[in-house]
C-alpha positions as CSV (number, residue, x, y, z in Angstrom):
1,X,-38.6,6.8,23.4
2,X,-40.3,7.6,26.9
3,X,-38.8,4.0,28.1
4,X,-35.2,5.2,27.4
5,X,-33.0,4.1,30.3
6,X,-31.4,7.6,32.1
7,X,-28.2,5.5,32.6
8,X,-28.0,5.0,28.4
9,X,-27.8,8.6,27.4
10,X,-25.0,9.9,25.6
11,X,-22.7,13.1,26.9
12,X,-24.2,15.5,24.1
13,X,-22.0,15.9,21.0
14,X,-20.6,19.6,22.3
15,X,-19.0,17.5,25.4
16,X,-16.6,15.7,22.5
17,X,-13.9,13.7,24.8
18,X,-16.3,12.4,26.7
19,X,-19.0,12.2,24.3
20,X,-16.4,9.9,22.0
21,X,-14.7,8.4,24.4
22,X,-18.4,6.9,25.2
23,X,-19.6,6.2,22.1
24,X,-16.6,4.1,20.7
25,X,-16.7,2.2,23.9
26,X,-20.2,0.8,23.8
27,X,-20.2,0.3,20.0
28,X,-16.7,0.0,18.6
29,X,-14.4,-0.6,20.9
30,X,-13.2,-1.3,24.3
31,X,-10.1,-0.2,25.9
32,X,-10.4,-1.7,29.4
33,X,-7.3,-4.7,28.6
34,X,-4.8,-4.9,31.3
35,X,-2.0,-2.9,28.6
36,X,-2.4,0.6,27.8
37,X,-2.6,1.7,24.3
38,X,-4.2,-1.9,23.4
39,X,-7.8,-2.6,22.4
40,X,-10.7,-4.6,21.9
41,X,-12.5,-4.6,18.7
42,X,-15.8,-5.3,19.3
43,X,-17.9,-7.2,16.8
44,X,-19.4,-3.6,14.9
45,X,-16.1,-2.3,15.5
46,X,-14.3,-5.0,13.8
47,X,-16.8,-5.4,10.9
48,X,-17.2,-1.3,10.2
49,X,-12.7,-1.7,10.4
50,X,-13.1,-4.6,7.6
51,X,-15.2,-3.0,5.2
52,X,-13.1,-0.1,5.5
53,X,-10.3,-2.2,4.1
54,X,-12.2,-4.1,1.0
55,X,-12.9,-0.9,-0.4
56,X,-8.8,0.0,0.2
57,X,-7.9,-3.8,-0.5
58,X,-10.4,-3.4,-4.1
59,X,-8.8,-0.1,-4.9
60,X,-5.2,-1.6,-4.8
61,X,-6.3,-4.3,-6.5
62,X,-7.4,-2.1,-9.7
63,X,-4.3,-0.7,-9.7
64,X,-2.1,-3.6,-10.0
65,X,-0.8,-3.9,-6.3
66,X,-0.8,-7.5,-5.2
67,X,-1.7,-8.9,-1.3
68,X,0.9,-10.6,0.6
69,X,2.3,-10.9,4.2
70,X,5.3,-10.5,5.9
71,X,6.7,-11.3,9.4
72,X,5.8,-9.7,12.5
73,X,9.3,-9.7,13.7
74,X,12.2,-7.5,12.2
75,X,15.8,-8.2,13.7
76,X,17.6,-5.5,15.0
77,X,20.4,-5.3,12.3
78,X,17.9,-5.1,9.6
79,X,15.9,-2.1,11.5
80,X,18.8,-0.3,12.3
81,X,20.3,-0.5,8.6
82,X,18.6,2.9,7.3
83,X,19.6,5.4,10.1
84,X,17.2,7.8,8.9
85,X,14.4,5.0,9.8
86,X,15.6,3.8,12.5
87,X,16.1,7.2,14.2
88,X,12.2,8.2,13.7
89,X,11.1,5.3,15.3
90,X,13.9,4.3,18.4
91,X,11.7,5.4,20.8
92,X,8.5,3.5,19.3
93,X,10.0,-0.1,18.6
94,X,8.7,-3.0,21.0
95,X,11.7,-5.4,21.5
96,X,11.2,-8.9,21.6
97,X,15.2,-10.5,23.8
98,X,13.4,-14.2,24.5
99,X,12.1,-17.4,23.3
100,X,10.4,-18.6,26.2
101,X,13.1,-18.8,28.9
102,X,15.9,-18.4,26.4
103,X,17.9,-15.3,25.3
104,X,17.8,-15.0,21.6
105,X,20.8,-14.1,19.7
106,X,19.5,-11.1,18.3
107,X,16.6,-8.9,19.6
108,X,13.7,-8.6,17.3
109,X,11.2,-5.2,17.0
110,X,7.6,-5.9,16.7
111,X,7.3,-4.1,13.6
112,X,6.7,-0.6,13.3
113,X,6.1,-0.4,9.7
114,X,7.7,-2.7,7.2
115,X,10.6,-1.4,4.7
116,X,13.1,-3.5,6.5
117,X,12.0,-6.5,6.3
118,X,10.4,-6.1,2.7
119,X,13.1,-4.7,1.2
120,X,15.2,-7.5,2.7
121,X,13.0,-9.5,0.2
122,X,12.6,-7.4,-2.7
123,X,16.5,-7.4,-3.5
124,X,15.7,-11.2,-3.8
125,X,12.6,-10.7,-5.7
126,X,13.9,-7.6,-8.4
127,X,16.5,-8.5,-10.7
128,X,15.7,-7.1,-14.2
129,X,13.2,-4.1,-15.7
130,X,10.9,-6.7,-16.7
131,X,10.3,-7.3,-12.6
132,X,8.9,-3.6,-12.5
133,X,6.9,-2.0,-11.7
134,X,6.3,-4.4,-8.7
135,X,4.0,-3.0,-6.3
136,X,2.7,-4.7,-3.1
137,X,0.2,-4.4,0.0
138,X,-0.4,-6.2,3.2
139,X,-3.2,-5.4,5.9
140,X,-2.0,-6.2,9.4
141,X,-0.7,-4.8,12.9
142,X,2.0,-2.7,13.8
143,X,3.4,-1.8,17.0
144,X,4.5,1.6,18.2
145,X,5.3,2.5,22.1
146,X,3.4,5.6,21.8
147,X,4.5,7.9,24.6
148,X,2.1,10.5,23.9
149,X,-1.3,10.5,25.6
150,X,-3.2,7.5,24.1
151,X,-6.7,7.8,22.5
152,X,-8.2,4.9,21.3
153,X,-9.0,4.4,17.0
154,X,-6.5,7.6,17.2
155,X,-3.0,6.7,18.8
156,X,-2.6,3.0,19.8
157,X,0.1,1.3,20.1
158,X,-0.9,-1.6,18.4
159,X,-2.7,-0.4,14.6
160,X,-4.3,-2.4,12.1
161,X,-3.2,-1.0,9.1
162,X,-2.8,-1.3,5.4
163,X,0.7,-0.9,4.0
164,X,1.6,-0.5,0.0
165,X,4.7,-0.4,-1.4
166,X,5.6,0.0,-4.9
167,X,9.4,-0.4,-6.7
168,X,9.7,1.6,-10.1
169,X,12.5,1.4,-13.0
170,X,12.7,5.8,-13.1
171,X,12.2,8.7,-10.5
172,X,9.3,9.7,-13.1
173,X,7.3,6.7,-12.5
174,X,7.8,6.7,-9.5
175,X,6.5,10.3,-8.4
176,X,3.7,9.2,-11.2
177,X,2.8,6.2,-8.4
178,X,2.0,9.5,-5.8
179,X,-0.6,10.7,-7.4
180,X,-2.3,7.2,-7.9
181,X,-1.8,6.4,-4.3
182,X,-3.4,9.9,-3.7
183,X,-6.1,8.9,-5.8
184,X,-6.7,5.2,-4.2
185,X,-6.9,7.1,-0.3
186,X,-9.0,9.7,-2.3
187,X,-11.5,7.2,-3.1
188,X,-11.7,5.4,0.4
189,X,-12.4,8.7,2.1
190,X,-15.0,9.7,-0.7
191,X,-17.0,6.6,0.0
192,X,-16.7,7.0,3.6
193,X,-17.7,10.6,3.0
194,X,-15.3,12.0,4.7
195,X,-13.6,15.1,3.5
196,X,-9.9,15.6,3.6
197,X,-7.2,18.2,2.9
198,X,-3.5,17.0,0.9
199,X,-1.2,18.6,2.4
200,X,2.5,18.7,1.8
201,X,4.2,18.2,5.1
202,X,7.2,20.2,6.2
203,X,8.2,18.7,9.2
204,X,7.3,14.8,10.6
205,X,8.5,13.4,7.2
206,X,7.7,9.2,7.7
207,X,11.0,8.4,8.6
208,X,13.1,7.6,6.0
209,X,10.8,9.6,3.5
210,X,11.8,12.1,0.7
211,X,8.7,13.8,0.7
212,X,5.2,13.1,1.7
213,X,1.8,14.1,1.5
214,X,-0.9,13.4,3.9
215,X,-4.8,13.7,4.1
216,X,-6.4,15.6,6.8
217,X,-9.8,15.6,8.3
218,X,-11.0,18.1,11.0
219,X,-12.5,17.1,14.0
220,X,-15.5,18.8,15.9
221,X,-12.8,20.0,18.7
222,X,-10.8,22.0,16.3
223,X,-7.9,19.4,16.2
224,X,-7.2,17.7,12.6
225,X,-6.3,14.5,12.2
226,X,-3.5,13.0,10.1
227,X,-5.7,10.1,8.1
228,X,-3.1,8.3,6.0
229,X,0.3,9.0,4.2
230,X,1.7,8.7,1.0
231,X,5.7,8.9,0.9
232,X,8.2,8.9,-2.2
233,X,10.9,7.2,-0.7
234,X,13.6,7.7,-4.2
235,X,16.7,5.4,-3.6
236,X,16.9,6.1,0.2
237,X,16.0,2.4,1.2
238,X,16.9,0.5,-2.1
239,X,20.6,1.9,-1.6
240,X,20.8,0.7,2.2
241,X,19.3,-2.7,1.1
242,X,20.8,-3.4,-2.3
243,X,17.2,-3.3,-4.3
244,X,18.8,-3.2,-7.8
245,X,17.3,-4.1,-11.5
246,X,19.4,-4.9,-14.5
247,X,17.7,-1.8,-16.9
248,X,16.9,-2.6,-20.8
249,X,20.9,-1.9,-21.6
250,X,22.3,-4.1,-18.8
251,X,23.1,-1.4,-16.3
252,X,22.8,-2.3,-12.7
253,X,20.5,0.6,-11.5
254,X,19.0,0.7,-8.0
255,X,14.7,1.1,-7.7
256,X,12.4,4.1,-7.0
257,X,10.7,3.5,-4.1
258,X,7.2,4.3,-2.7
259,X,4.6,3.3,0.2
260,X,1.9,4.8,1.9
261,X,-0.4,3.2,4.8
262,X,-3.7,4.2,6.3
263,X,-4.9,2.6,9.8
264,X,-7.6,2.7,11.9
265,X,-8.5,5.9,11.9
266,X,-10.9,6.7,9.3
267,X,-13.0,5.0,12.0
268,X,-12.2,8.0,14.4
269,X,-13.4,10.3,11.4
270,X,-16.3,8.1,10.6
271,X,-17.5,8.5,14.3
272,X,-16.3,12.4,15.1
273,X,-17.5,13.6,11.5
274,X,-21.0,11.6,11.1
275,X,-22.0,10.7,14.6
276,X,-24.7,13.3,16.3
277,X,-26.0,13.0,19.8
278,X,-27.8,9.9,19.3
279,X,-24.6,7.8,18.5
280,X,-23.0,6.7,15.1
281,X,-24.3,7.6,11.8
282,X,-23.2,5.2,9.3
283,X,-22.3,5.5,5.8
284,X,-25.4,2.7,4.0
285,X,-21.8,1.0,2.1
286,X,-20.3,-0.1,4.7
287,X,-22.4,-0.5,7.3
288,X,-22.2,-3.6,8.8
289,X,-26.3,-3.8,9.3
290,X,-27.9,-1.6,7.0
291,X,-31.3,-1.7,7.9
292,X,-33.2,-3.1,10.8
293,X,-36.5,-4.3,10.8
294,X,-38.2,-3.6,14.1
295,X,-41.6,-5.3,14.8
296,X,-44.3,-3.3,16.6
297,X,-46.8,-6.0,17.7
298,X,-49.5,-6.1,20.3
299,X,-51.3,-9.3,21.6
300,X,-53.7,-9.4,19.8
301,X,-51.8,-9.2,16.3
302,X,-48.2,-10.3,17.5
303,X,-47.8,-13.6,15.7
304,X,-49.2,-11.5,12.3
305,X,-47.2,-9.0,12.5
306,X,-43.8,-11.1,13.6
307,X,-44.4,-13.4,10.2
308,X,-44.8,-9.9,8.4
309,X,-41.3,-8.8,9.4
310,X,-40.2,-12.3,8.6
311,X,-41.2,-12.3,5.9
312,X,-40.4,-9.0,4.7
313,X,-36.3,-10.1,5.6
314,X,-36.6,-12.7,3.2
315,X,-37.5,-10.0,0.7
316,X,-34.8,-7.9,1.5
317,X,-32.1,-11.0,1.3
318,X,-30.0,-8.4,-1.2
319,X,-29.3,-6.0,1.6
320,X,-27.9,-6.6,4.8
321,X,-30.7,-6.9,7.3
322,X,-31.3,-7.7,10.8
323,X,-34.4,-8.5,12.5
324,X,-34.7,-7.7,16.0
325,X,-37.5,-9.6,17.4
326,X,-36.9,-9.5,20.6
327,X,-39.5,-9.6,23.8
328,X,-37.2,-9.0,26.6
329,X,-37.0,-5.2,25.5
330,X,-39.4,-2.5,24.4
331,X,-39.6,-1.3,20.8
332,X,-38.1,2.2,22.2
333,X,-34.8,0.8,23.9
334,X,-34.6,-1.3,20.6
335,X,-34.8,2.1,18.6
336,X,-32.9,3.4,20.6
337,X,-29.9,0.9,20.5
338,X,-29.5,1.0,17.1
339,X,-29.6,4.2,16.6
340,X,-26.7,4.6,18.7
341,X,-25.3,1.6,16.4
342,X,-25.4,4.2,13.3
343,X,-27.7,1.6,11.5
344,X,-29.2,4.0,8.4
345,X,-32.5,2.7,8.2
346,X,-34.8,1.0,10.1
347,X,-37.9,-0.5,9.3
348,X,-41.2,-0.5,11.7
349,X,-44.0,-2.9,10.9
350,X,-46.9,-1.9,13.4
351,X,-49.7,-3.0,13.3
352,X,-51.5,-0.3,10.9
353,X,-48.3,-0.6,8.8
354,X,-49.8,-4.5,8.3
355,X,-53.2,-3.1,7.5
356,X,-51.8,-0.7,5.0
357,X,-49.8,-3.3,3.3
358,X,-46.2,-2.0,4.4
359,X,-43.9,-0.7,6.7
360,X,-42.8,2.4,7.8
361,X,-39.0,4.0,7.3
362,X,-37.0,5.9,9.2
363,X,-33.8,7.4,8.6
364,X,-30.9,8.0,10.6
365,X,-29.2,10.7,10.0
366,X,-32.2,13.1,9.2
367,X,-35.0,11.3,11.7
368,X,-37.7,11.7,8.3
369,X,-39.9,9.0,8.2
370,X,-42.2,7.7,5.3
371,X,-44.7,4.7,4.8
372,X,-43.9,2.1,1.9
373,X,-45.7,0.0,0.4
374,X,-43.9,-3.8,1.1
375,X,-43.5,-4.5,-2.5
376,X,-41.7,-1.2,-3.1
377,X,-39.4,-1.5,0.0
378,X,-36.3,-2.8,-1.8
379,X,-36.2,-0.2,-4.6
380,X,-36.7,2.5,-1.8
381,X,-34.0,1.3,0.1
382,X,-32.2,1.7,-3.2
383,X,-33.0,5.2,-3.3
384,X,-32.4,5.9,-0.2
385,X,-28.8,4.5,0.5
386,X,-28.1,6.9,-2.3
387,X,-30.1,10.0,-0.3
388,X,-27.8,9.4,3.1
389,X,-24.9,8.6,1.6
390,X,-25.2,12.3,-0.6
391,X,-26.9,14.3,2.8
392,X,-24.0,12.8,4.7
393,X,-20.9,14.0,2.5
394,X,-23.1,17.2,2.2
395,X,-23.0,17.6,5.7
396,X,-19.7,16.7,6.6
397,X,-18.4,19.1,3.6
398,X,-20.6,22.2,4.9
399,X,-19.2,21.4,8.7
400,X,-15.3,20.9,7.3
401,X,-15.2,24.1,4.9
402,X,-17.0,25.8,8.3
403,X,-13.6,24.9,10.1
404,X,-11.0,26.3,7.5
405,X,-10.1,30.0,8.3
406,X,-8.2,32.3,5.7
407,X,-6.3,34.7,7.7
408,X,-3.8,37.5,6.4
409,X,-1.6,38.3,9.6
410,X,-0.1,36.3,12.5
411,X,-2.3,37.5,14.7
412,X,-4.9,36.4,12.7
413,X,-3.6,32.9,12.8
414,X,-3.6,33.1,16.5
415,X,-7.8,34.1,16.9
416,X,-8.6,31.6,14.3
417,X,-6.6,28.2,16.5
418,X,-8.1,30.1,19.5
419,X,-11.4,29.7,18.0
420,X,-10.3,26.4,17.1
421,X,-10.3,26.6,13.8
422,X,-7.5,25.4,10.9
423,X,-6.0,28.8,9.6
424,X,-5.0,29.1,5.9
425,X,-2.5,31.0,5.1
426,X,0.0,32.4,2.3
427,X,3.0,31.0,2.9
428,X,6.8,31.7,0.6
429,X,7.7,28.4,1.0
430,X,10.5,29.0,3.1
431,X,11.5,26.5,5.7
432,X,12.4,29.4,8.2
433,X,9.2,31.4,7.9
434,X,7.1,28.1,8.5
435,X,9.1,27.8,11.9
436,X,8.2,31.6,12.7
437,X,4.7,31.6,12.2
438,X,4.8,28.3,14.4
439,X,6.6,29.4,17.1
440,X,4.8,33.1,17.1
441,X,1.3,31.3,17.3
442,X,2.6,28.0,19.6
443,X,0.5,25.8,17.1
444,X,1.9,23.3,14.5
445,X,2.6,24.6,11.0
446,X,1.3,21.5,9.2
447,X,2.5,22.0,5.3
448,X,1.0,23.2,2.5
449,X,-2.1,22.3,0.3
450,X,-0.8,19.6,-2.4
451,X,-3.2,21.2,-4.9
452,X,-4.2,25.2,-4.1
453,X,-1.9,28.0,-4.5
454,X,-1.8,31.7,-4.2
455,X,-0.4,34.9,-5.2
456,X,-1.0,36.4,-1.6
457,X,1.8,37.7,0.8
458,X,3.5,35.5,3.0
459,X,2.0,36.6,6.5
460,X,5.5,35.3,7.8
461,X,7.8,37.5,5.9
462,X,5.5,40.0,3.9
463,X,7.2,38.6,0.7
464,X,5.3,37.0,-2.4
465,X,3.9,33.7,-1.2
466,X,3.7,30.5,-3.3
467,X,1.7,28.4,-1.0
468,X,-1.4,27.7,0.9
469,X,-0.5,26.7,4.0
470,X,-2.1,25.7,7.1
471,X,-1.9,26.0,10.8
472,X,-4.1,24.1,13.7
473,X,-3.8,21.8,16.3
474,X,-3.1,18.5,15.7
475,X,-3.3,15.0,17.4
């Protein structure tokens, strides 16, 4: 690594902004477009985004949600039909007033999420019980004028997302559809190996929402980030839009409602949890490269050793491999760039490798290296895929249980966000006490945890508490 180009090195890790910022732009994305907010996804970037989503899309899939598309552009009457909707997002929407140099008749939003225009539909669509359950996704953008600082993969103002929605015959079913959503996000984030907290949120509902419960993540800065949401909408939306279903004894009855929707940022987690200060660290699944085969050669053995590592990628064809071969740069910037890409294991084929009869392997996110014989490379890789992927979520759990603080007392609450760390806290349940604690310690109250309870003291009110709940800094 002696050849490492000075200008190439990362800020360290302990420098996050910077040190993220950085990263993301050399591997992921880049944000230098001429419209704030906007990006470029760059081909790993893109790729990494994409098999992110087959794992979501698969998921849905299994549990019998169906792909389709809708428009980009929502008219204004149909936005501004659920007040409740329209009101969380006024200050968000992107208005599109003309067709080339005409006016349109009605202004259309670049959509900000898509109840409006899919419920328009699904009153079309639902007529009788034997139409439910129905349940639908779409991966695509939305647009949101966020007025908040932006940070790129975190708050854009144009996100590729995935949105489901689902339309149930009882309010049963359709609190039953939570937990399987729950589960479905559950699953991403446990093969991205990621760890998350459900919380129950008491304030920043998705607009329009009964209820919700969102996964959070906690980033190296102390700040958590909101990864998804999963909302139980009732009859809020199928009331405005006239989503009704003839039930088994020919009543008119209006549809349960649910969505949820996660974006673009488990790529932020994937970077901020795994990443070290080297670059990415890559979970071997979804990886878009993962292994690289680097050739060592020498004159004297260079053509041997280059049909070696040829060869050796055709032997390999069942994972997905690159070969970089080359001769413009040194083997060290070579190691050095994909480390920084997050590829988990790359293959060196030297030339006493050759002589030996294999290659050696190095992975990234411990740095251990170990010979292997060629012929017991693939099975290896096997084994080791499995090895990462277990040292990573190991790693990332350790680091995310580090973060969560239990404290008894506001002032408590206050050292711990100081220290930037999430506090946990017994909580009554109260509305009123959840605005005290916030406004004593300046810091959000998030919710409460969707599964843990206690039989602690509120540390807002003294009285018995209920709830866990938590208090940090948020993005």
């Amino acid at each position: 690594m002696q050849d490492r180009p000075k200008e190439k090195v990362l800020p360290p890790k302990a420098d996050f902004s910077a040190w993220y910022h950085e990263l993301i732009r050399r591997t992921l994305v880049d944000q230098r477009v001429p419209m704030t907010g906007f990006l470029v996804y760059k081909p790993l970037g893109y790729e990494l985004f994409l098999n992110c989503m087959h794992i979501l899309e698969d998921e849905l899939a299994k549990t019998g949600h169906k792909k389709c598309y809708f428009p980009t552009l929502i008219p204004e009457h149909l936005l501004k039909r659920e007040e409740h909707h329209i009101a969380g997002f006024s200050n968000e929407v992107f208005w599109v007033t003309h067709g080339g140099e005409s006016k349109l008749e009605e202004k259309a939003a670049l959509r900000p999420t898509s109840e409006t225009i899919m419920y328009e539909m699904l009153k079309l669509w639902i007529r009788s019980w034997r139409d439910l359950p129905l349940k639908i996704h779409q991966s695509c953008s939305v647009f949101r004028y966020e007025t908040k600082h932006t940070r790129p993969l975190i708050r854009d103002r144009e996100i590729l997302w995935n949105e489901a929605h689902t339309n149930h015959a009882t309010a049963k079913e359709a609190a039953a559809q939570i937990d399987v959503g729950i589960k479905i996000y559950s699953e991403l984030f446990r093969r991205l190996a990621i760890p998350v907290i459900w919380i129950d949120v008491v304030a920043g509902v998705f607009a329009g929402a009964e209820a919700a419960v969102e996964p959070y993540t906690i980033f190296p800065e102390g700040r958590v980030l909101e990864m998804g949401s999963v909302n139980n909408l009732g009859q809020r939306f199928s009331r405005v839009f006239d989503v009704k279903f003839k039930t088994e004894d020919g009543r008119d009855e209006y549809v349960y409602q649910t969505c949820y929707g996660v974006s673009e940022r488990p790529l932020a987690a994937i970077v901020a949890v795994h990443g070290d200060d080297k670059g990415l660290v890559l979970p071997p699944e979804i990886a878009p490269t993962q292994a690289v085969i680097v050739p060592i050669p020498y004159e004297a053995n260079k053509k041997k050793i280059l049909n070696g590592a040829r060869a050796l990628k055709e032997k390999l064809k069942g994972f997905r491999i690159e070969l970089d071969d080359r001769e413009q740069i040194t083997p060290g910037e070579k190691f050095y760039e994909w480390e920084m890409a997050g590829v988990p294991v790359r293959i060196e084929i030297g030339p006493k490798d050759l002589e030996k009869g294999g290659a050696t392997l190095v992975r990234r996110d411990t740095g251990k290296k170990e010979f292997v014989k060629t012929d017991k490379i693939a099975a290896r890789l096997e084994q080791m895929f499995v090895e990462i992927f277990k040292n990573m979520t190991d790693c990332a759990k350790r680091y995310h249980d580090s973060k969560i603080k239990a404290v008894k007392s506001i002032e408590d609450v206050k050292k711990a966000v100081t220290s930037d760390m999430l506090a946990q806290l017994a909580w009554c349940g109260e509305l009123e006490c959840a605005a005290k604690i916030e406004k004593a310690v300046d810091t959000p109250f998030i919710g409460k945890d969707h599964y843990q309870t206690t039989k602690g003291k509120c540390v807002g009110c003294g009285k018995p508490a209920k709830f866990l709940g938590y208090v940090g800094k948020m993005y």
